[in-house]
N, CA, C and O atoms as a GROMACS GRO file, in nm:
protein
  568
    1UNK      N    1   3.538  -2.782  -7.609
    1UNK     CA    2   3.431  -2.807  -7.518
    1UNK      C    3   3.466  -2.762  -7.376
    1UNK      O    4   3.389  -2.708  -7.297
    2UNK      N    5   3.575  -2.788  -7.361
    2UNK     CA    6   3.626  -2.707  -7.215
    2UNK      C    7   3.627  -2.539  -7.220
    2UNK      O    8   3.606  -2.485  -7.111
    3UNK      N    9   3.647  -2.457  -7.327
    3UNK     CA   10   3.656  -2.386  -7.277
    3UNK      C   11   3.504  -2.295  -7.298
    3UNK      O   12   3.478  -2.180  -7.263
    4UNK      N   13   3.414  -2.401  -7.373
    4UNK     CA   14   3.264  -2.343  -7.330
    4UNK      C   15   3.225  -2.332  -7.159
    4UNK      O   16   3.188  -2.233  -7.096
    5UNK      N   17   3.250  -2.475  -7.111
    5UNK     CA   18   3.184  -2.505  -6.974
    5UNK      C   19   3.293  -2.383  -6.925
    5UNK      O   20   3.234  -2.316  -6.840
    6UNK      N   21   3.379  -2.350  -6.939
    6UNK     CA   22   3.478  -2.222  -6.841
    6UNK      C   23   3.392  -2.050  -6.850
    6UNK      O   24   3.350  -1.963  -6.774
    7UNK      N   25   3.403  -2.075  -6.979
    7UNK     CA   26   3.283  -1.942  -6.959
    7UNK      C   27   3.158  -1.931  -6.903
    7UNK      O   28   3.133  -1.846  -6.819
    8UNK      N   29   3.089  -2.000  -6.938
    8UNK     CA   30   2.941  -2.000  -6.837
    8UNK      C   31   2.994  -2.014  -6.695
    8UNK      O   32   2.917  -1.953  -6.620
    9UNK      N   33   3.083  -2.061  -6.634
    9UNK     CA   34   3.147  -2.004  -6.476
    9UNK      C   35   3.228  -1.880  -6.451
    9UNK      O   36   3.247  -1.839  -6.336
   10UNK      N   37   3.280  -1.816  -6.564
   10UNK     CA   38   3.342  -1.715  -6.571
   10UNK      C   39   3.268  -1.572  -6.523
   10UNK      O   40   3.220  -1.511  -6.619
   11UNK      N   41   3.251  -1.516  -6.412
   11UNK     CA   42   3.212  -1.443  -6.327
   11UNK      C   43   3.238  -1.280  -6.367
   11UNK      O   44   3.200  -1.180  -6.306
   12UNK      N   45   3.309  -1.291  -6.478
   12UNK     CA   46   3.356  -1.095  -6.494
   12UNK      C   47   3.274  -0.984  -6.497
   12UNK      O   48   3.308  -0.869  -6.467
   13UNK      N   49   3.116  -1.037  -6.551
   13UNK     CA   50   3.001  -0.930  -6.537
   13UNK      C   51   3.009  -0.842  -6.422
   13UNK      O   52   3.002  -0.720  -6.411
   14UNK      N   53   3.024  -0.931  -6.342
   14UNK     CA   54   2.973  -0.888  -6.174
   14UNK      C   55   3.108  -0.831  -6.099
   14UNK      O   56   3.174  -0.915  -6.037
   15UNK      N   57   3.164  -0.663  -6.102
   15UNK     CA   58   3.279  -0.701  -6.016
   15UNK      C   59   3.289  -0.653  -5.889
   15UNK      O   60   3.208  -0.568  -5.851
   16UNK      N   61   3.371  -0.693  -5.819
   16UNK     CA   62   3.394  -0.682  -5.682
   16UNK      C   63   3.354  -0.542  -5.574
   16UNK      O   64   3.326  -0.535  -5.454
   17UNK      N   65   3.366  -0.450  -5.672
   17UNK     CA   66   3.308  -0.318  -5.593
   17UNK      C   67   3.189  -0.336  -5.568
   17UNK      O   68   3.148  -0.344  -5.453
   18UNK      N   69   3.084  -0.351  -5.710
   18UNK     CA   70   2.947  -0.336  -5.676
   18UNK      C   71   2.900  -0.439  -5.600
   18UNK      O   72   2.798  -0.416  -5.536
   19UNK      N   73   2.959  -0.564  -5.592
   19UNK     CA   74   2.927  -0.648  -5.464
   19UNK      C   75   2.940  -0.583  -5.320
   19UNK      O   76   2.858  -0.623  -5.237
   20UNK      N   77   3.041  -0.480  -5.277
   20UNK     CA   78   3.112  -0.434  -5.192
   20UNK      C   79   2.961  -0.340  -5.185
   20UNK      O   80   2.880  -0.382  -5.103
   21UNK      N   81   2.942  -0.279  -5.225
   21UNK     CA   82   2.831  -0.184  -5.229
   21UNK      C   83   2.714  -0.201  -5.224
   21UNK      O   84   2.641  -0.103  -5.209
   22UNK      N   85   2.660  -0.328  -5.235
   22UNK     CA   86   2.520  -0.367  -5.256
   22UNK      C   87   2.550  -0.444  -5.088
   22UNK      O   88   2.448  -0.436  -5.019
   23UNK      N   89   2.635  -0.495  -5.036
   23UNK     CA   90   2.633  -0.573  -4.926
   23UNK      C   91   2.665  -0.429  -4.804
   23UNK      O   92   2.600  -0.459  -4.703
   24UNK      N   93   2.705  -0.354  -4.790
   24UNK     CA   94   2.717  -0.212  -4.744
   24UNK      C   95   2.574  -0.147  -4.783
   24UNK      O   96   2.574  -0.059  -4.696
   25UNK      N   97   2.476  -0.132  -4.840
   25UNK     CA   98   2.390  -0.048  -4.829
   25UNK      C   99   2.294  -0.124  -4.772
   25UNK      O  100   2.216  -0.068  -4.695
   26UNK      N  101   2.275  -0.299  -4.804
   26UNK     CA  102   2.176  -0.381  -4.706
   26UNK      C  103   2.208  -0.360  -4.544
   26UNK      O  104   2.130  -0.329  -4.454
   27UNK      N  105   2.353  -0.391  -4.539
   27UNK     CA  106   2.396  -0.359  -4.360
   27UNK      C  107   2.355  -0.230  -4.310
   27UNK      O  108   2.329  -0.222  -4.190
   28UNK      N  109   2.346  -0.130  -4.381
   28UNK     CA  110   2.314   0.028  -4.348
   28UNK      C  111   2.157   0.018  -4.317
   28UNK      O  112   2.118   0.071  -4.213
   29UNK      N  113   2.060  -0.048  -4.404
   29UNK     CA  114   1.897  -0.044  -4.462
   29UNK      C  115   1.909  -0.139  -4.260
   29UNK      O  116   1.889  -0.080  -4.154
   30UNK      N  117   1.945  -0.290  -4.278
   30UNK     CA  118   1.897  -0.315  -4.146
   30UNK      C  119   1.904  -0.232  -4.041
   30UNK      O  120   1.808  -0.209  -3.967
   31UNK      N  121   2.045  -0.172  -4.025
   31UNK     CA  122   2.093  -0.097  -3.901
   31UNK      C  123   1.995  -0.016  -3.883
   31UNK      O  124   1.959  -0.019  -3.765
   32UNK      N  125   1.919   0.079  -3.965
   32UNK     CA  126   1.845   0.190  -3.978
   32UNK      C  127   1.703   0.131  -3.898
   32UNK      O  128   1.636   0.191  -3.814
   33UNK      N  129   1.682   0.002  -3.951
   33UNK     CA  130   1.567  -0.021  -3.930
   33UNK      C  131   1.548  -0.058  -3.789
   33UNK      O  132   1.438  -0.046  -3.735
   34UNK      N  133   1.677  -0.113  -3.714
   34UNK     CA  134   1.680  -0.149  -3.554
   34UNK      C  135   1.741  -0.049  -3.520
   34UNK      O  136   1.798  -0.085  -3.417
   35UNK      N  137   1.772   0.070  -3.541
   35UNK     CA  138   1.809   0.149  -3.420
   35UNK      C  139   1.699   0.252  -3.427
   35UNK      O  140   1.680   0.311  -3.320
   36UNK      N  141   1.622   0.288  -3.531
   36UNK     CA  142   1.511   0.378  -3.547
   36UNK      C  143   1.419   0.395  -3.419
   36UNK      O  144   1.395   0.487  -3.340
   37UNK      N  145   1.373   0.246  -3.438
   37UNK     CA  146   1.279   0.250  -3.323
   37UNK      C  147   1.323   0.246  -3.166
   37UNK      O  148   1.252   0.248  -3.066
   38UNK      N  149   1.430   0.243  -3.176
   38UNK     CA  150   1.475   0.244  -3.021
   38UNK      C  151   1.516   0.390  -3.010
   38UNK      O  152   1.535   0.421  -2.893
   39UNK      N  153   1.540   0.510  -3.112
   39UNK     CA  154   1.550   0.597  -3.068
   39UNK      C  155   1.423   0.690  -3.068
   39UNK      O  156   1.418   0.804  -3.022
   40UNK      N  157   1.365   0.649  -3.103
   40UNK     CA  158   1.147   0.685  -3.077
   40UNK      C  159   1.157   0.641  -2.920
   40UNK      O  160   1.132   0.712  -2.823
   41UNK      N  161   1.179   0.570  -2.922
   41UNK     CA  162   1.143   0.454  -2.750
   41UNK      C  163   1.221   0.583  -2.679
   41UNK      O  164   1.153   0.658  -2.610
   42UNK      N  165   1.355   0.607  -2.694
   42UNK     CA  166   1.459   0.674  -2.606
   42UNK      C  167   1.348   0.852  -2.537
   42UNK      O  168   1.303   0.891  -2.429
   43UNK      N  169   1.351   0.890  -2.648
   43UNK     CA  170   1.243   1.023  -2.658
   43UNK      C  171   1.181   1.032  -2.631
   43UNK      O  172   1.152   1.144  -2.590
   44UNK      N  173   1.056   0.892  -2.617
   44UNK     CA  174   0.936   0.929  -2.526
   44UNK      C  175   0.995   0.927  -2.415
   44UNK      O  176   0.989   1.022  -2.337
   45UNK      N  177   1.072   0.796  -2.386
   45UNK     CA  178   1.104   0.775  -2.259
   45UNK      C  179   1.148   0.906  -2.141
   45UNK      O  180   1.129   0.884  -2.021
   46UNK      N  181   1.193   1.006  -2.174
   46UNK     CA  182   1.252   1.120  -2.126
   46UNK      C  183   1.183   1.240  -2.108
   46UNK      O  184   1.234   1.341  -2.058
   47UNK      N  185   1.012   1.225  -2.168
   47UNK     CA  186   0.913   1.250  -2.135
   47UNK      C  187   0.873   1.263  -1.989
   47UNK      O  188   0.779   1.189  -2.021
   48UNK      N  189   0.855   1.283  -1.872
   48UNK     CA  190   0.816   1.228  -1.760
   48UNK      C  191   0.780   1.385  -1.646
   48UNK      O  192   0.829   1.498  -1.655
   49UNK      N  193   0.688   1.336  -1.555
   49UNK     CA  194   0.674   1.464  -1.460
   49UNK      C  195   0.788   1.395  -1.348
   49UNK      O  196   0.836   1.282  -1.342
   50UNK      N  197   0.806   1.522  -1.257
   50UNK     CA  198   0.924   1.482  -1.132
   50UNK      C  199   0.845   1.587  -1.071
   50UNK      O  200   0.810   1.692  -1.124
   51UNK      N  201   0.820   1.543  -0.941
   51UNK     CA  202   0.733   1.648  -0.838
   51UNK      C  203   0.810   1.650  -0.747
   51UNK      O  204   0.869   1.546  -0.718
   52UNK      N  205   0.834   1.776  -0.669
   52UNK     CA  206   0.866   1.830  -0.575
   52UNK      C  207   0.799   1.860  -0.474
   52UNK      O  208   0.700   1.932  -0.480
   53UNK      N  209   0.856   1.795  -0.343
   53UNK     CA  210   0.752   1.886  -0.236
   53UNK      C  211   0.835   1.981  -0.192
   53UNK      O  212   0.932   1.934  -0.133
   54UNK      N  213   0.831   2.129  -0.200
   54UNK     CA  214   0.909   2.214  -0.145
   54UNK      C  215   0.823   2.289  -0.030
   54UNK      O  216   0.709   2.282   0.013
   55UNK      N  217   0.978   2.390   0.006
   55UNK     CA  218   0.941   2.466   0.136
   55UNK      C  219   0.929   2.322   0.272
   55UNK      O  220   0.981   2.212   0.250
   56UNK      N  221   0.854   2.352   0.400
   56UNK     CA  222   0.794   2.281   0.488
   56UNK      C  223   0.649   2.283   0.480
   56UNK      O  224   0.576   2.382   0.492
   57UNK      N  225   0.616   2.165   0.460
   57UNK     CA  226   0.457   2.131   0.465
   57UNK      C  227   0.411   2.119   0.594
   57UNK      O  228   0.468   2.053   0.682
   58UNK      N  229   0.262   2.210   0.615
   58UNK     CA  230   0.195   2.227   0.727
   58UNK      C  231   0.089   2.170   0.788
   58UNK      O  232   0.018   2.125   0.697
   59UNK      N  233   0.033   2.145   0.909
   59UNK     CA  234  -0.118   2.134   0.911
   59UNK      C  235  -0.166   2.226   0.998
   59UNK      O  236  -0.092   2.244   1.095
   60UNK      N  237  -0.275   2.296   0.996
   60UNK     CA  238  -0.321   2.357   1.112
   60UNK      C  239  -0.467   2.344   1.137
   60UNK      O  240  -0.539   2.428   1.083
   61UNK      N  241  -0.522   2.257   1.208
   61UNK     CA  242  -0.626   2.203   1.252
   61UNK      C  243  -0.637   2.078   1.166
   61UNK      O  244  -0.567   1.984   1.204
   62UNK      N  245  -0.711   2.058   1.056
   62UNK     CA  246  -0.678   1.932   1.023
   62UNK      C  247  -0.670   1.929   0.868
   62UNK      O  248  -0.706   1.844   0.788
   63UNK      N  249  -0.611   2.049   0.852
   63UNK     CA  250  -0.572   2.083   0.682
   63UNK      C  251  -0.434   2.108   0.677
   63UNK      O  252  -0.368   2.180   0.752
   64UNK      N  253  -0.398   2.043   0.582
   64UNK     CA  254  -0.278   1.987   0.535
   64UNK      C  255  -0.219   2.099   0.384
   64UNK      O  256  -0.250   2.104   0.264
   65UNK      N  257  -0.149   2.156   0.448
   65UNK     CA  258  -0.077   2.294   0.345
   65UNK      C  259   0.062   2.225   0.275
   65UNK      O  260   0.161   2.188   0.338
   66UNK      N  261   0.050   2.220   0.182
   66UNK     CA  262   0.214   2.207   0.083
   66UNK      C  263   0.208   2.265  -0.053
   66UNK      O  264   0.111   2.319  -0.105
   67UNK      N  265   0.330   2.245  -0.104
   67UNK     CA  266   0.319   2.353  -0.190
   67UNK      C  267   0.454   2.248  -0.330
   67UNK      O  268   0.576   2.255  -0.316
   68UNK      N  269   0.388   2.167  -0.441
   68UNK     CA  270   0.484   2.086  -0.562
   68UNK      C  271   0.549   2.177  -0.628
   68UNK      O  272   0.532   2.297  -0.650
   69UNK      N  273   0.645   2.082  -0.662
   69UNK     CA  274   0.717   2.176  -0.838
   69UNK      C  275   0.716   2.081  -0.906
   69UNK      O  276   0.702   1.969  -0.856
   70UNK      N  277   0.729   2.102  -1.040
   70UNK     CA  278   0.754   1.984  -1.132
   70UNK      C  279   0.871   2.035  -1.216
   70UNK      O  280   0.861   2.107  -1.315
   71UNK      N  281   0.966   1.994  -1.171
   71UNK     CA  282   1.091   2.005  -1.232
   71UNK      C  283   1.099   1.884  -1.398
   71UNK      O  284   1.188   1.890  -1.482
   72UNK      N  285   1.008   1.812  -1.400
   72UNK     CA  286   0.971   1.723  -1.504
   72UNK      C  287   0.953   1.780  -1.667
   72UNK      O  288   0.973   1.900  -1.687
   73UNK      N  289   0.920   1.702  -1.768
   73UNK     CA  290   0.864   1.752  -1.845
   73UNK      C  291   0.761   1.769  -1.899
   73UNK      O  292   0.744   1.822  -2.008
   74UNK      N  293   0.668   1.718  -1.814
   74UNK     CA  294   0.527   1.642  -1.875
   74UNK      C  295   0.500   1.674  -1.754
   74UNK      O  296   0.582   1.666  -1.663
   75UNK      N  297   0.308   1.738  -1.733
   75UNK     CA  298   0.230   1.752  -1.668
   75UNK      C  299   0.197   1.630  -1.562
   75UNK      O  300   0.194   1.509  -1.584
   76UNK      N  301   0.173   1.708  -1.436
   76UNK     CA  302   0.097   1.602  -1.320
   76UNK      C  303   0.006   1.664  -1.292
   76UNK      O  304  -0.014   1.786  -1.294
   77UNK      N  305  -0.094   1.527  -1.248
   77UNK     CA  306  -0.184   1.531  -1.193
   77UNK      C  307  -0.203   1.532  -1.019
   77UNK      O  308  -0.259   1.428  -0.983
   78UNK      N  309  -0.176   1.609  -0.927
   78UNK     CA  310  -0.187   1.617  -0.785
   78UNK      C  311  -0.340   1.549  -0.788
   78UNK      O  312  -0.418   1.595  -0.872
   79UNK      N  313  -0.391   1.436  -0.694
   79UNK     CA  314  -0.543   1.381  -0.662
   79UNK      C  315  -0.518   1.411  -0.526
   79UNK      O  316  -0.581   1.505  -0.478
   80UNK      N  317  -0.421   1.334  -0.440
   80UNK     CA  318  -0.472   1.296  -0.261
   80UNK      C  319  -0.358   1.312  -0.221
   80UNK      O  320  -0.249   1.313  -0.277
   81UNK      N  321  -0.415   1.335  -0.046
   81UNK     CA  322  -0.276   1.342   0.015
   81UNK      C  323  -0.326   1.220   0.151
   81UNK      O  324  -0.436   1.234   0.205
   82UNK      N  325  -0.240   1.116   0.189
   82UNK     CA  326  -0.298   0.983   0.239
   82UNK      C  327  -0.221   1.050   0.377
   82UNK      O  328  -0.146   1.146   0.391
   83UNK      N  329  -0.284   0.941   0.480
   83UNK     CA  330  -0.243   0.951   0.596
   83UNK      C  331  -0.310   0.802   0.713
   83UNK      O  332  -0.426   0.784   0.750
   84UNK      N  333  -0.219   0.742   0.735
   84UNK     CA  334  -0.239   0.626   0.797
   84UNK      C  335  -0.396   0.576   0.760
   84UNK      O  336  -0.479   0.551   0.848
   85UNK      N  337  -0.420   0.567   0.633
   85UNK     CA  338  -0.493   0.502   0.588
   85UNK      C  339  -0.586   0.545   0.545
   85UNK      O  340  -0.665   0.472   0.485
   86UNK      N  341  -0.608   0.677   0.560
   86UNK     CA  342  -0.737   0.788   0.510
   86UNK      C  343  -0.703   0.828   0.372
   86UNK      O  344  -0.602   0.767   0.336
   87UNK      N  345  -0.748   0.903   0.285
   87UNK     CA  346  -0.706   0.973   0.199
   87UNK      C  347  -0.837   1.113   0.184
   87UNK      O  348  -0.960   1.107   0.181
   88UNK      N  349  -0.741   1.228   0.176
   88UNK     CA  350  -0.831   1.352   0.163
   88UNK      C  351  -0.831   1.397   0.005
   88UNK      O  352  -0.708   1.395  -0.009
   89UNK      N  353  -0.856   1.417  -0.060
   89UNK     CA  354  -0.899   1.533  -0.187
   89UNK      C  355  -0.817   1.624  -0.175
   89UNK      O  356  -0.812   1.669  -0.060
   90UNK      N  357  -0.726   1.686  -0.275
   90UNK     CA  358  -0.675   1.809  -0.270
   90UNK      C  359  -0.700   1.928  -0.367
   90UNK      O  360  -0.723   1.914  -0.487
   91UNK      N  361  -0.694   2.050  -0.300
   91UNK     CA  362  -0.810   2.157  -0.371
   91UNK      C  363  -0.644   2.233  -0.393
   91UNK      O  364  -0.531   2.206  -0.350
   92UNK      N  365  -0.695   2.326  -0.472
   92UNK     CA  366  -0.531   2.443  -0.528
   92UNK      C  367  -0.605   2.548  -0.467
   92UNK      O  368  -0.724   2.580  -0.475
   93UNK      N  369  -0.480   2.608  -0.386
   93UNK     CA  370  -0.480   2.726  -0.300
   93UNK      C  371  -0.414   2.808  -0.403
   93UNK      O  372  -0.442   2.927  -0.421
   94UNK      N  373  -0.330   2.748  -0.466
   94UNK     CA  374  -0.220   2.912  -0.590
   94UNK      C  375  -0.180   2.789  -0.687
   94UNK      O  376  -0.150   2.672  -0.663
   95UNK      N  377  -0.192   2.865  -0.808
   95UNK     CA  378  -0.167   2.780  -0.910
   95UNK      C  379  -0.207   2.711  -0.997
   95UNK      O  380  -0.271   2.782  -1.074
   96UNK      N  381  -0.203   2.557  -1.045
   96UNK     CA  382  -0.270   2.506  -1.126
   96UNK      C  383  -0.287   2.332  -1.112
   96UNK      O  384  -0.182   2.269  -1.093
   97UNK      N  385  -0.395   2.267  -1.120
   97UNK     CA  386  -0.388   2.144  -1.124
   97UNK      C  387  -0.416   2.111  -1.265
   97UNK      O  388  -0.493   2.182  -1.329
   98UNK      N  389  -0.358   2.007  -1.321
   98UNK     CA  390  -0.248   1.941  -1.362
   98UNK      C  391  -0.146   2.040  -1.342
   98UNK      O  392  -0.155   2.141  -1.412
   99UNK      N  393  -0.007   2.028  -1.224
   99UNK     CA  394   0.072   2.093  -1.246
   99UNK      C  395   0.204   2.095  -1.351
   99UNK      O  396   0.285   2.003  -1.352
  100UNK      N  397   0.214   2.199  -1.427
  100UNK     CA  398   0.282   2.211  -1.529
  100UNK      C  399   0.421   2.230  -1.532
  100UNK      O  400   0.476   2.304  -1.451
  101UNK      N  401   0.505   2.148  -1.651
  101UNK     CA  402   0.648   2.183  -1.585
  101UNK      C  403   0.717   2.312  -1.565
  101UNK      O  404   0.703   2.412  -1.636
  102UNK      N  405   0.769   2.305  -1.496
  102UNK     CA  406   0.882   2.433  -1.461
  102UNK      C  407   0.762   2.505  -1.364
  102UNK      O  408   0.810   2.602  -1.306
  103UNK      N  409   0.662   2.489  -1.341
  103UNK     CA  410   0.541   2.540  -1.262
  103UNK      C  411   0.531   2.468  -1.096
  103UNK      O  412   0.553   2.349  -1.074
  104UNK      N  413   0.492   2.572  -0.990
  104UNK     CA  414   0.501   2.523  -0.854
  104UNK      C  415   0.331   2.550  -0.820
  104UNK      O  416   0.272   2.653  -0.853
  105UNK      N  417   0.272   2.442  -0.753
  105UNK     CA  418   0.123   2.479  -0.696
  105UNK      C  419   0.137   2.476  -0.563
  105UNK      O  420   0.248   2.444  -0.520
  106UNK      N  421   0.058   2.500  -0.493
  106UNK     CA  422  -0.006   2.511  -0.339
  106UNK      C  423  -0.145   2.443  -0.350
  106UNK      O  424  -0.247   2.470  -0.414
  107UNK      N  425  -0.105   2.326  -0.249
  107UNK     CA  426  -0.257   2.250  -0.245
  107UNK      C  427  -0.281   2.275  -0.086
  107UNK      O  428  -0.206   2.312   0.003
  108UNK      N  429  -0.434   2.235  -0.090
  108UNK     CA  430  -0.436   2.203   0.108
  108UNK      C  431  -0.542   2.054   0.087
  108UNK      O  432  -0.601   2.022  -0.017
  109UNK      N  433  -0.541   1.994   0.192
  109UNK     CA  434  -0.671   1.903   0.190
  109UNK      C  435  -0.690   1.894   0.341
  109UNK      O  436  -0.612   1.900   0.436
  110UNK      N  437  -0.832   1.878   0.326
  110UNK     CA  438  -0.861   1.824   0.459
  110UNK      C  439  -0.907   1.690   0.528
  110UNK      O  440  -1.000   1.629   0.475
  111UNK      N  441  -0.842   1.633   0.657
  111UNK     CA  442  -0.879   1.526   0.646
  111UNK      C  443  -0.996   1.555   0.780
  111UNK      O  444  -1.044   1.666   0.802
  112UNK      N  445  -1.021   1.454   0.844
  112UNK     CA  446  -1.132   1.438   0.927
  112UNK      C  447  -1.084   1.506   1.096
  112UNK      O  448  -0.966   1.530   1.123
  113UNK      N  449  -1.202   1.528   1.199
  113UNK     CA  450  -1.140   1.570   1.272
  113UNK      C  451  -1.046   1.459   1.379
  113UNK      O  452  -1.054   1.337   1.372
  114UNK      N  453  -0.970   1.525   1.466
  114UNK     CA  454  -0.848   1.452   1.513
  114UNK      C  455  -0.766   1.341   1.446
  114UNK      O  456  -0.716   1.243   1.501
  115UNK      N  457  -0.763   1.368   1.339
  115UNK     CA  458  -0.655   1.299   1.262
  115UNK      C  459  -0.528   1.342   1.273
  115UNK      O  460  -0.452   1.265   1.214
  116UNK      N  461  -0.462   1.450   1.333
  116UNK     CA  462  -0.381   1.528   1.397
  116UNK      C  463  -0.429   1.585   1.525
  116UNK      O  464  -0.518   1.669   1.543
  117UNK      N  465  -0.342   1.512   1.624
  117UNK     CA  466  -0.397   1.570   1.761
  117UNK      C  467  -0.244   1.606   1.803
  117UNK      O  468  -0.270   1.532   1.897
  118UNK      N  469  -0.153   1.635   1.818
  118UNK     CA  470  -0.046   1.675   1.844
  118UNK      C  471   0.028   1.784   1.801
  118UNK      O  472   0.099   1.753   1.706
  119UNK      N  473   0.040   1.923   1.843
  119UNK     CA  474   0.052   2.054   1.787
  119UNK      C  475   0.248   2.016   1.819
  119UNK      O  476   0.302   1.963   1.916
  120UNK      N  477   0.293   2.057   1.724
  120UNK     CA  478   0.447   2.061   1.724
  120UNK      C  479   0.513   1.905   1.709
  120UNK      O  480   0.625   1.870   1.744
  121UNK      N  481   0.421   1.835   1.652
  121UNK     CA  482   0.480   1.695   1.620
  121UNK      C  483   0.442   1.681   1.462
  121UNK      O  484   0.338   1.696   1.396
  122UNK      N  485   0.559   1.649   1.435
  122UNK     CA  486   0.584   1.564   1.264
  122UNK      C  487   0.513   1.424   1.227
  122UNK      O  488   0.513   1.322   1.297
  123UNK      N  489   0.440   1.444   1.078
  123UNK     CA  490   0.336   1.370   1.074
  123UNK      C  491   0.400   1.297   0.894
  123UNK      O  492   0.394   1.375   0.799
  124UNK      N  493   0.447   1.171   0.872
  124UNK     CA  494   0.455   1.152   0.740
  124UNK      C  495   0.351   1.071   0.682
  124UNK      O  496   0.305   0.961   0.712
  125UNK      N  497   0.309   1.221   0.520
  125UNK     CA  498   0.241   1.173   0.458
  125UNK      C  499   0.251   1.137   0.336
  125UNK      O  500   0.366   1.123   0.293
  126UNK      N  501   0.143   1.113   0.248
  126UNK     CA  502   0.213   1.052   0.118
  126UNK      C  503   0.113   1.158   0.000
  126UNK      O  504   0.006   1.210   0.028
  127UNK      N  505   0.156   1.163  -0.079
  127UNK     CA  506   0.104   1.278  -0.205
  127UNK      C  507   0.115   1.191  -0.302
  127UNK      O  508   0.215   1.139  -0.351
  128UNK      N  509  -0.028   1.178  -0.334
  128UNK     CA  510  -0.084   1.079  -0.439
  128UNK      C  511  -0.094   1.128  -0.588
  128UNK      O  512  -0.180   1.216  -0.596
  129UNK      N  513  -0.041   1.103  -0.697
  129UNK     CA  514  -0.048   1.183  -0.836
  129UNK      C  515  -0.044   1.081  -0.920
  129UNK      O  516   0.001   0.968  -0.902
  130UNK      N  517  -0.116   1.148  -1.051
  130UNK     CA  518  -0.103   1.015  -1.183
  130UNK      C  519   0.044   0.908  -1.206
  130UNK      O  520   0.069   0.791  -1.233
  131UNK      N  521   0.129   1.058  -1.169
  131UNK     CA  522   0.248   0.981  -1.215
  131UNK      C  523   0.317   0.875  -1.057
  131UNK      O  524   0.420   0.808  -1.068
  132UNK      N  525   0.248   0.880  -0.941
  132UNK     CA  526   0.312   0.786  -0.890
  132UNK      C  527   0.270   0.840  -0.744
  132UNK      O  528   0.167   0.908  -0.737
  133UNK      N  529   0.336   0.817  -0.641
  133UNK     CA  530   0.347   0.869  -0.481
  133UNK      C  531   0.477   0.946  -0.471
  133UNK      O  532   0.563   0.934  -0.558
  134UNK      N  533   0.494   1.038  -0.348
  134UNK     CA  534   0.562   1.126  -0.280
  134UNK      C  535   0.523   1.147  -0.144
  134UNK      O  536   0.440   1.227  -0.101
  135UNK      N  537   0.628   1.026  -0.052
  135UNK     CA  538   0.637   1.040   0.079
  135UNK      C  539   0.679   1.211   0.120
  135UNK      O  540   0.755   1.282   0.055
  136UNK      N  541   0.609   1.245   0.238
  136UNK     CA  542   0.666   1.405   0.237
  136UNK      C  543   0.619   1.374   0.412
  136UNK      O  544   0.540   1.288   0.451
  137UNK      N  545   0.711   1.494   0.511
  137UNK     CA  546   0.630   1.517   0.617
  137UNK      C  547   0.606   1.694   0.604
  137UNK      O  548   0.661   1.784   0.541
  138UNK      N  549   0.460   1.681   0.729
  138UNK     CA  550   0.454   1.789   0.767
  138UNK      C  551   0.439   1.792   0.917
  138UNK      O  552   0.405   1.698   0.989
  139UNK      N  553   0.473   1.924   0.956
  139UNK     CA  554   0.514   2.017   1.074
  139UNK      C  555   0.348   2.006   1.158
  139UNK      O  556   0.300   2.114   1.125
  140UNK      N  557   0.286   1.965   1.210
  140UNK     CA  558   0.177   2.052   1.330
  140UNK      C  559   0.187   2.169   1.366
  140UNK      O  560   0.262   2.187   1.462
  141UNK      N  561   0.127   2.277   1.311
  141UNK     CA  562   0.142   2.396   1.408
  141UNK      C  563   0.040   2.428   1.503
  141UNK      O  564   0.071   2.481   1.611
  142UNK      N  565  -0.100   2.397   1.468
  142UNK     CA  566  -0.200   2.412   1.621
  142UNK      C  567  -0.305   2.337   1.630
  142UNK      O  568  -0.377   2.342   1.730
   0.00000   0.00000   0.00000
């Protein structure tokens, strides 16, 4: 009678590798399943526009000349260029709005008259786009 009850506990079916292996391919199945989505997340994330204001930005009378890059990867949208509380519309002088990466535009806008009254004085403004703001100054020339 003892050595019935020993066999029904006697474990030899099952041996130690394929335990080793079935507990190794569940740890693999979770891992897969939490790092997956964080490397989706990583990829969009690195997605993004980066605007440039290059050269020196101008005004001459009361239009406002500059010229973006988007060193980014993903398209911007250029809308406004603000100024102590105004905001003007900006039109493309060369180039393209939504500006595209590795792509440089030329905008101008105009704001109202004497909103610049000082020829040879520096004026900081701000360049308004989908993806965010860009403090920039420009130069007065007349």
């Amino acid at each position: 009678m003892f050595k019935a009850a020993r066999r029904r506990l006697d474990r030899r079916g099952i041996s130690y590798g394929l335990v080793f292996i079935l507990i190794t391919v569940a740890a693999l199945a979770v891992a897969a399943m939490l790092i997956g989505p964080m490397i989706r997340m990583g990829s969009a994330g690195g997605k993004q526009a980066v605007l440039q204001v290059v050269g020196t930005p101008t005004i001459q009378g009361q239009r406002v000349y500059l010229t973006v890059r988007n060193i980014g990867t993903l398209a911007a949208q250029v809308t406004h260029v603000a100024y102590a509380g105004q905001q003007a519309s900006v039109a493309v002088l060369a180039g393209s709005n939504p500006v595209q990466p590795g792509a440089s535009t030329t905008f101008y806008a105009d704001f109202p008259a004497n909103t610049f009254q000082t020829a040879g004085a520096t004026y900081e403004l701000t360049l308004i786009t989908d993806q965010g703001t860009i403090a920039f100054t420009a130069y007065k020339q007349t």
